[in-house]
C-alpha positions as CSV (number, residue, x, y, z in Angstrom):
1,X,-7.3,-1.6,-12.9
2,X,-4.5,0.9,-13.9
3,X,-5.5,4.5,-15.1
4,X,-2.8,7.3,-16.5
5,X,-3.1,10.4,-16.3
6,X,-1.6,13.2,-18.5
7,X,2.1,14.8,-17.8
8,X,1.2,18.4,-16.7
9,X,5.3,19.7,-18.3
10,X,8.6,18.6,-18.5
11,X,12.0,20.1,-19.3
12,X,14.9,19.0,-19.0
13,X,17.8,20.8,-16.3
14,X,21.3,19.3,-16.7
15,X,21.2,15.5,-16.1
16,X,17.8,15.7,-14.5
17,X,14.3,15.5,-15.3
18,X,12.1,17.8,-13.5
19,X,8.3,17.0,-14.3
20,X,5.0,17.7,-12.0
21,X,1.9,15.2,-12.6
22,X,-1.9,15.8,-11.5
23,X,-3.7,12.6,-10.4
24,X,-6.9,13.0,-9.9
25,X,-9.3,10.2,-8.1
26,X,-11.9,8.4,-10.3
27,X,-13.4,5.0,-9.5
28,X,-11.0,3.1,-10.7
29,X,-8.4,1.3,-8.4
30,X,-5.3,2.7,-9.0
31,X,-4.4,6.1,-10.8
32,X,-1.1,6.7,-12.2
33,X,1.1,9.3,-14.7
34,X,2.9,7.7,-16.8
35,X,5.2,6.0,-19.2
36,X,7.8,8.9,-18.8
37,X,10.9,8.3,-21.6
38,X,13.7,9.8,-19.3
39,X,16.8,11.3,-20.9
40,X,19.9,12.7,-20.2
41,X,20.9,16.3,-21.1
42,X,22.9,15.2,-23.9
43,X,19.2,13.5,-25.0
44,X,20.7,9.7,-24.5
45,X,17.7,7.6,-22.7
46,X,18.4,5.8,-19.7
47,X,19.7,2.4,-21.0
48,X,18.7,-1.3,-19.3
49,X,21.5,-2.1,-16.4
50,X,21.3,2.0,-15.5
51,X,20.0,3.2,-12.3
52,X,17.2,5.7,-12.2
53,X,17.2,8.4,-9.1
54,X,14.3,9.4,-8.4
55,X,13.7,12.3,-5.9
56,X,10.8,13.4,-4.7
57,X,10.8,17.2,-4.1
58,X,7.0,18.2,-3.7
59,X,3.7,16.6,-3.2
60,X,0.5,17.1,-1.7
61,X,-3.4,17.1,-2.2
62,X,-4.9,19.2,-5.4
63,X,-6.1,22.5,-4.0
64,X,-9.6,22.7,-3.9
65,X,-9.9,18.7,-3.9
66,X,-8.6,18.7,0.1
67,X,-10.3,15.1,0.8
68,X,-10.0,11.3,0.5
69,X,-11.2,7.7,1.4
70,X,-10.3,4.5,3.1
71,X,-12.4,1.5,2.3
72,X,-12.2,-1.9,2.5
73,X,-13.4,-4.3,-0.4
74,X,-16.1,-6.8,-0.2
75,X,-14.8,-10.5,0.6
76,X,-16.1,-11.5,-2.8
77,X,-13.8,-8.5,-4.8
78,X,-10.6,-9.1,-3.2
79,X,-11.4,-8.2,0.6
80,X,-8.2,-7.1,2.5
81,X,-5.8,-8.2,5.1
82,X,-8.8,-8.9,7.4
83,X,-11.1,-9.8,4.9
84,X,-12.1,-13.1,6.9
85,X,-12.6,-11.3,9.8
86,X,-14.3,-8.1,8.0
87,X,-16.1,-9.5,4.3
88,X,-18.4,-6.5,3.9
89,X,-17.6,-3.8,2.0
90,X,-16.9,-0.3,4.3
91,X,-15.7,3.4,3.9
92,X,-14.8,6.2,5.5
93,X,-14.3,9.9,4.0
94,X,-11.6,12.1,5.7
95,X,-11.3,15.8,5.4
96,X,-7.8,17.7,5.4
97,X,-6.9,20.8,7.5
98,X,-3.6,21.1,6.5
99,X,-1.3,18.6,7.3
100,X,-4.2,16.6,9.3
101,X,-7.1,14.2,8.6
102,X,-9.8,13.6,10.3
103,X,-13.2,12.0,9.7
104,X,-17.2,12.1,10.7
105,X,-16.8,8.5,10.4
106,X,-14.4,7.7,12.8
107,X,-14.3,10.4,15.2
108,X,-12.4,11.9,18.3
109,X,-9.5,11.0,15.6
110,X,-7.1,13.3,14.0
111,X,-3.4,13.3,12.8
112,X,-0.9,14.7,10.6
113,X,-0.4,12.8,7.2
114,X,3.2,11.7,5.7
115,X,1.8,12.1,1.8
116,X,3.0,9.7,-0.6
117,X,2.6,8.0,-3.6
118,X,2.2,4.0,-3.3
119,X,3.2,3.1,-6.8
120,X,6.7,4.5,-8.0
121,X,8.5,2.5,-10.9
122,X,10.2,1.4,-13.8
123,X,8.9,-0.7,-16.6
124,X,9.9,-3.7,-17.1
125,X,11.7,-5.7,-20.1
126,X,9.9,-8.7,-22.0
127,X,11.9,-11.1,-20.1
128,X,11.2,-9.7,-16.6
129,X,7.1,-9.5,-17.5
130,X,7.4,-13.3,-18.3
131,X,9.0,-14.2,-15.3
132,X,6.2,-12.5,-13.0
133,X,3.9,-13.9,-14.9
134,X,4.8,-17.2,-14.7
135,X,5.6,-17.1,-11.0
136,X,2.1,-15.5,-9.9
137,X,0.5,-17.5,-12.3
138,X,1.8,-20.6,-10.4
139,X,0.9,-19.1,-7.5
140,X,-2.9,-18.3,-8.6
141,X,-3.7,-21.7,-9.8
142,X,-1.6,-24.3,-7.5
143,X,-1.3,-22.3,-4.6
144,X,-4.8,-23.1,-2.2
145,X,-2.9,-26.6,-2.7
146,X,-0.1,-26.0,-1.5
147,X,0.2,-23.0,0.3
148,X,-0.6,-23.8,4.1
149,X,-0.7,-19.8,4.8
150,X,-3.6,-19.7,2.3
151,X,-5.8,-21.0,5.5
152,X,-5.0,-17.9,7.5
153,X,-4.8,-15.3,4.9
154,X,-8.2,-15.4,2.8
155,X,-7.0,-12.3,0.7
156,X,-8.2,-13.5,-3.0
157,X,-6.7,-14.1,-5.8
158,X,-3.8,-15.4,-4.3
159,X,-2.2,-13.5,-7.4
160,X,-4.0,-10.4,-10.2
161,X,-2.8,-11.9,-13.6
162,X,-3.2,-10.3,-17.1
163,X,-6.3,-9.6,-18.4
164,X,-8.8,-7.3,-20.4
165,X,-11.1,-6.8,-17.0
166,X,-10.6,-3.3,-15.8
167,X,-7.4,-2.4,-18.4
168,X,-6.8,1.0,-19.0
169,X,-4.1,1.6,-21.7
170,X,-4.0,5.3,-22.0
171,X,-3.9,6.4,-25.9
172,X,-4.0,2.9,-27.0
173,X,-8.1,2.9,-28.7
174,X,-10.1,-0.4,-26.8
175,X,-10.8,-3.5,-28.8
176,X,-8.3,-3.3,-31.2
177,X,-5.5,-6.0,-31.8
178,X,-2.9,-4.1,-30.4
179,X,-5.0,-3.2,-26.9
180,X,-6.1,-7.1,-26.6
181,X,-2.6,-8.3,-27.3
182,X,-1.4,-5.5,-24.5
183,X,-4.1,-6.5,-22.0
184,X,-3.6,-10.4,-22.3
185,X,0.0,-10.0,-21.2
186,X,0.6,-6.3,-19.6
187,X,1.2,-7.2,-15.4
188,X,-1.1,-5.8,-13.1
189,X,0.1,-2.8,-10.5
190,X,-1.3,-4.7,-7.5
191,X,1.9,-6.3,-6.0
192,X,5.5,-4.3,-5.4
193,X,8.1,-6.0,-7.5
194,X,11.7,-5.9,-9.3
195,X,11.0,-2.3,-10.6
196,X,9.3,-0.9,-7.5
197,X,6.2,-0.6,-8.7
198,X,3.3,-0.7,-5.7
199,X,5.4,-0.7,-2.8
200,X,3.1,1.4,-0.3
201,X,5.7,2.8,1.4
202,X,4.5,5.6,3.6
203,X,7.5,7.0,4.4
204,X,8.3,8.1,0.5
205,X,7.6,11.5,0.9
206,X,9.4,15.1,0.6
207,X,13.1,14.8,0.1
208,X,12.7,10.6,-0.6
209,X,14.7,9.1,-3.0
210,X,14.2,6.2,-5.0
211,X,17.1,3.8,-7.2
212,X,15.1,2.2,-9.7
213,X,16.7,-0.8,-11.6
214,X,15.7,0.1,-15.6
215,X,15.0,-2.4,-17.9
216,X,14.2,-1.0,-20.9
217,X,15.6,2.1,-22.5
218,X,14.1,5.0,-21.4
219,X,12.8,3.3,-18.5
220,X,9.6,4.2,-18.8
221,X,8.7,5.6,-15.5
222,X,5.6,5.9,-13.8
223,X,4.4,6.8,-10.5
224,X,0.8,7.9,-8.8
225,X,-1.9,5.7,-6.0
226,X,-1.9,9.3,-4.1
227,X,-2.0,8.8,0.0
228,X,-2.4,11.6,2.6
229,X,-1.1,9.1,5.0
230,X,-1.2,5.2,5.6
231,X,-0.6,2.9,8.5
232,X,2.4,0.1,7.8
233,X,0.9,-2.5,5.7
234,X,-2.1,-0.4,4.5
235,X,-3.9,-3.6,6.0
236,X,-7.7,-2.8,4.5
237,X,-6.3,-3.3,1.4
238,X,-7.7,0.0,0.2
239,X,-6.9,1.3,2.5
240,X,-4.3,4.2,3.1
241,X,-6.1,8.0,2.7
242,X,-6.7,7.5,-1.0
243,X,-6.7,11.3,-2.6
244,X,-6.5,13.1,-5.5
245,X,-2.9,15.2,-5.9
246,X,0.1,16.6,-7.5
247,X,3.6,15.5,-7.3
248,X,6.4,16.8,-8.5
249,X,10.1,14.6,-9.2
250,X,14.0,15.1,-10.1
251,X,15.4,12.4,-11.8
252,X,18.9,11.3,-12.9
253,X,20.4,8.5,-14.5
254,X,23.4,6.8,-12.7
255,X,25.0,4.9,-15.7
256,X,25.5,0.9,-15.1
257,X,24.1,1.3,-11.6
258,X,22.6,-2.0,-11.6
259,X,25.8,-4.1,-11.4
260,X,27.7,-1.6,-9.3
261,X,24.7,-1.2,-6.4
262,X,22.2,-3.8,-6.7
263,X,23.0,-7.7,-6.0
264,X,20.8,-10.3,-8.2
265,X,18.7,-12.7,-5.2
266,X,17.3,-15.2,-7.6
267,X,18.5,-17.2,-10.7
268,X,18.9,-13.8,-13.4
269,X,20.3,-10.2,-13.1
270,X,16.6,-9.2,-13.0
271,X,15.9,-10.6,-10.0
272,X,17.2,-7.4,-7.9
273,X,15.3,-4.5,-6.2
274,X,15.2,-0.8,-5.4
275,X,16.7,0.7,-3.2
276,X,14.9,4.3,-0.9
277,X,16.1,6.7,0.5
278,X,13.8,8.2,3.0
279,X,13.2,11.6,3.5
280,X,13.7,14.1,6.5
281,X,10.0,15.1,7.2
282,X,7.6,13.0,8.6
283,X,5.2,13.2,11.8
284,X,6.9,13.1,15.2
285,X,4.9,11.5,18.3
286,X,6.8,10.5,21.8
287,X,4.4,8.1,23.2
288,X,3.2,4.8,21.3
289,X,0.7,2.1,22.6
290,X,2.4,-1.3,21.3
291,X,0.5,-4.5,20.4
292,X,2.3,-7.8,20.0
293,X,1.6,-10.9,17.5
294,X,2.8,-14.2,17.3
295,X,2.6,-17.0,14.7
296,X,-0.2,-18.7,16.1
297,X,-3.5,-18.1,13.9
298,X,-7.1,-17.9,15.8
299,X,-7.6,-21.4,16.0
300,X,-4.6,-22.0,18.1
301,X,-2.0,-23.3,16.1
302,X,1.5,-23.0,15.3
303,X,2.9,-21.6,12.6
304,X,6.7,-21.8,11.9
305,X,8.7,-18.2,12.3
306,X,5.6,-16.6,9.9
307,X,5.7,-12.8,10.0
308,X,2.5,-12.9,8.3
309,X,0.5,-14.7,11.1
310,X,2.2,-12.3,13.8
311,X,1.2,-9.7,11.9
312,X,-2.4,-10.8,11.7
313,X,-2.6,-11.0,15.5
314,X,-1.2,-7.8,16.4
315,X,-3.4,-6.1,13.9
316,X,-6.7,-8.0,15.6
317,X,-5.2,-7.2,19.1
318,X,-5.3,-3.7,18.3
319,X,-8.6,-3.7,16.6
320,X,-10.1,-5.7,19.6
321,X,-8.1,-3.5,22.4
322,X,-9.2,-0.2,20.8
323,X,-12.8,-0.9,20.0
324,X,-13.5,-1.4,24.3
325,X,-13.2,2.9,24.1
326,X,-16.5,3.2,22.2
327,X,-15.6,2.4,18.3
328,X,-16.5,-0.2,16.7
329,X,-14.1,-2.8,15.1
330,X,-14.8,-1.2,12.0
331,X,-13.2,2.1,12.3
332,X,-10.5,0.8,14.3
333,X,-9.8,-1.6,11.3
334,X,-9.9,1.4,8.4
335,X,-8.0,3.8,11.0
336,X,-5.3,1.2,11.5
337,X,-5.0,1.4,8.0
338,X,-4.7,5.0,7.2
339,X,-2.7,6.3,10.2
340,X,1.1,7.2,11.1
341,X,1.1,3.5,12.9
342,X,4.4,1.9,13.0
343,X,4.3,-2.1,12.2
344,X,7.6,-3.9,12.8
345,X,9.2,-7.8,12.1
346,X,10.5,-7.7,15.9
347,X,11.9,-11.3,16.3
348,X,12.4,-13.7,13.0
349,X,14.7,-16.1,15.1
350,X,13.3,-17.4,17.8
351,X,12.2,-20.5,17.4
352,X,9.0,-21.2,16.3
353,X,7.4,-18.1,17.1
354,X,8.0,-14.8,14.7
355,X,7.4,-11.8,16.8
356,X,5.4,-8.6,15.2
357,X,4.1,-5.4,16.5
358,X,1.8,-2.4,16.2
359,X,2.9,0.6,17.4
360,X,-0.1,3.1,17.1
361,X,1.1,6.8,18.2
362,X,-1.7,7.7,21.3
363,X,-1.8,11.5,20.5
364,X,-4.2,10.6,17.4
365,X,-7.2,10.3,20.2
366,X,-8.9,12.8,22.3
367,X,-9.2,10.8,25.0
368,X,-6.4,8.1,26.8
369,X,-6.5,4.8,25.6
370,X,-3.6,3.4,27.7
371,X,-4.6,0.6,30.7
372,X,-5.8,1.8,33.9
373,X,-6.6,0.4,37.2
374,X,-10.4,0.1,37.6
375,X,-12.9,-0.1,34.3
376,X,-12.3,0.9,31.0
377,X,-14.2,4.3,30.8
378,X,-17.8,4.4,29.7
379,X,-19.3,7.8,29.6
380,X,-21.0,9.1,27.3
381,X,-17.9,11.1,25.3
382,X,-17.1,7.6,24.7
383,X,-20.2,6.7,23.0
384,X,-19.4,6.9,18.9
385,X,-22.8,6.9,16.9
386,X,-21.6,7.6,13.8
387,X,-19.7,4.7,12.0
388,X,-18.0,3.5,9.0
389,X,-20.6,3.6,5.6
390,X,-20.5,-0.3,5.1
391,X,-22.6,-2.6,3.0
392,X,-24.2,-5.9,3.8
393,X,-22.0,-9.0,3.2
394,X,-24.1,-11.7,0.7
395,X,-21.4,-14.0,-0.2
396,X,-20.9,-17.8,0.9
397,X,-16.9,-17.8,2.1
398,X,-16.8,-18.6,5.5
399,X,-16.0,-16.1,7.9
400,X,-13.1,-16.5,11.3
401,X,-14.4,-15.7,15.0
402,X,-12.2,-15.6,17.9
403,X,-13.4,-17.8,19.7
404,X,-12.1,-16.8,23.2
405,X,-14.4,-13.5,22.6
406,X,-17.2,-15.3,22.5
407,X,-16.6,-16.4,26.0
């Protein structure tokens, strides 16, 4: 499930690391570049408790490779945020001008992308790797017990834990006893954690900066999962603008930065986490349509101040809002996805319901979108034929309706 590509150069400029990596798209699920050995100029690696800098000075699409995807996965492979709502597989290519996207799947759409890359990271040390995987292993095999939220959110596995099933190991040659040894333990990229990692953070483009912990000398960096843009939560799981790329870094070590900037939250000193600094460019749009969620699931009932939940329903009162102007529920799930939306934790104290929103930017259509008096407009602009490239769904897991829709 991981892939790395090949460092393009390197040198070395003071107490930074300048280096450019090409990404390229292939079919597995996430590309990356990487392990990079940083050093300082005085050739000391970066030592565990240091802070890594990371700066992000150029990125984009590789030239003559000006396209990308958003897909959802099948129910049965690991489905997405939605994935009892939305079990079969779908896809949608977009096409760059520029600084925009738009696709002949999902059309009368186009906006500017904030490129990024989803994974940034450190490695981390033997001790660290044991403690994730003895958390998520917990998690995969006890957690339909005793995980209530696990009746809402039908995303599966509950956690991705080591194996040899879609391992890429760069130089390291396939069946030997070093590359099984690897696989059986080496963490999957899947989740964000102590060292970064996949944190799909749209906003982590030109002039970003990111303090990762290190945990291992050298720290052993790695970064890639190229996106032209992505929505907050990248809720198809697949599902920002996946695309081929280059991207280009500063780094610099900030000696013992760990215990000067970063406060443990759990029982070790690993237990910590990055820090970003965001950069100054990224799309601008005055008006926003807003949708609102609360934790109650689509069977009516309560859920305790659970973000998650809220989430859920402002994501499926968007999708159902926006597919009454002639898309179908569909697009509007893989667009929600991929574009400059803004999702937000608005309330986490208000007894017992969280608060969540959408805020999706209303410039990205050709036509309006916001309420009217009267009908919502029917004519034949309206009408999209073409549609998301989807596959039939032949699996047995049990799918969610909302039932007031089917009123």
């Amino acid at each position: 499930m991981e892939r790395f590509s090949e460092l393009k150069w390197w040198i070395l400029v003071g107490v930074e690391l300048r280096m450019t990596a090409l990404l390229r798209m292939s079919n597995m699920l996430i590309n990356l570049f990487g392990p990079i050995r940083v050093l300082d100029k005085e050739g000391i690696p970066a030592k565990p408790g240091d802070l890594l800098a990371v700066e992000i000075c150029n990125l984009g699409p590789l030239p003559g490779d000006e396209w990308g995807y958003t897909a959802t996965f099948d129910r049965e492979n690991g489905g997405g945020f939605l994935t009892d709502h939305f079990p079969c597989a779908t896809k949608a290519i977009w096409y760059f001008e520029g600084i925009y996207a738009y696709s002949p799947h999902i059309p009368g759409v186009r906006f500017p992308g904030l490129t990024h890359p989803g994974i940034i990271g450190t490695a981390p040390s033997m001790e660290l790797l044991n403690i994730w995987n003895e958390r998520e292993r917990e998690v995969e095999e006890n957690g339909h017990k005793s995980l209530k939220l696990c009746e809402v959110l039908h995303s599966r596995p509950l956690a991705n834990l080591p194996s040899t099933k879609g391992c890429h190991l760069g130089k390291i040659k396939k069946g030997t006893a070093e590359w099984e040894k690897i696989a059986k333990e080496a963490a999957r990229t899947i989740p964000g954690r102590e060292n970064g990692g996949n944190c799909d953070i749209k906003n982590l483009s030109r002039g970003s900066k990111t303090y990762l912990p290190v945990f291992v000398e050298g720290a052993n960096l790695s970064t890639g999962d190229m996106h032209f843009s992505q929505g907050d939560g990248e809720v198809s799981f697949c599902g920002a603008i996946e695309m081929s790329g280059f991207l280009e870094l500063k780094c610099e070590i900030i000696r013992g930065g760990m215990k000067r900037y970063l406060t443990p939250m759990g029982p070790t000193p690993l237990h910590v986490n990055p820090i970003f600094e965001i950069g100054p460019v990224e799309p601008r749009f005055s008006e926003w349509l807003v949708f609102e969620g609360i934790s109650v699931d689509e069977s009516g009932r309560q859920h305790f101040l659970d973000a998650s939940v809220a989430y859920k329903r402002a994501v499926l009162n968007a999708i159902d809002y926006l597919s009454k102007f002639g898309y179908s529920k569909e697009q509007i799930y893989l667009l929600l996805s991929c574009c400059p939306c803004e999702g937000r934790i608005s309330g986490i104290v208000d007894s017992p319901n969280a608060l969540a929103t959408l805020a999706i930017p209303t410039a990205i259509f050709d036509q309006d979108i916001r309420p009217k008096t009267g009908k919502v407009p029917v004519g034949p602009r309206l009408v999209r034929k073409p549609d998301v490239l989807r596959c039939t769904y032949d699996g047995n897991l049990p799918t969610t309706k909302n039932p007031a829709a089917l009123m």
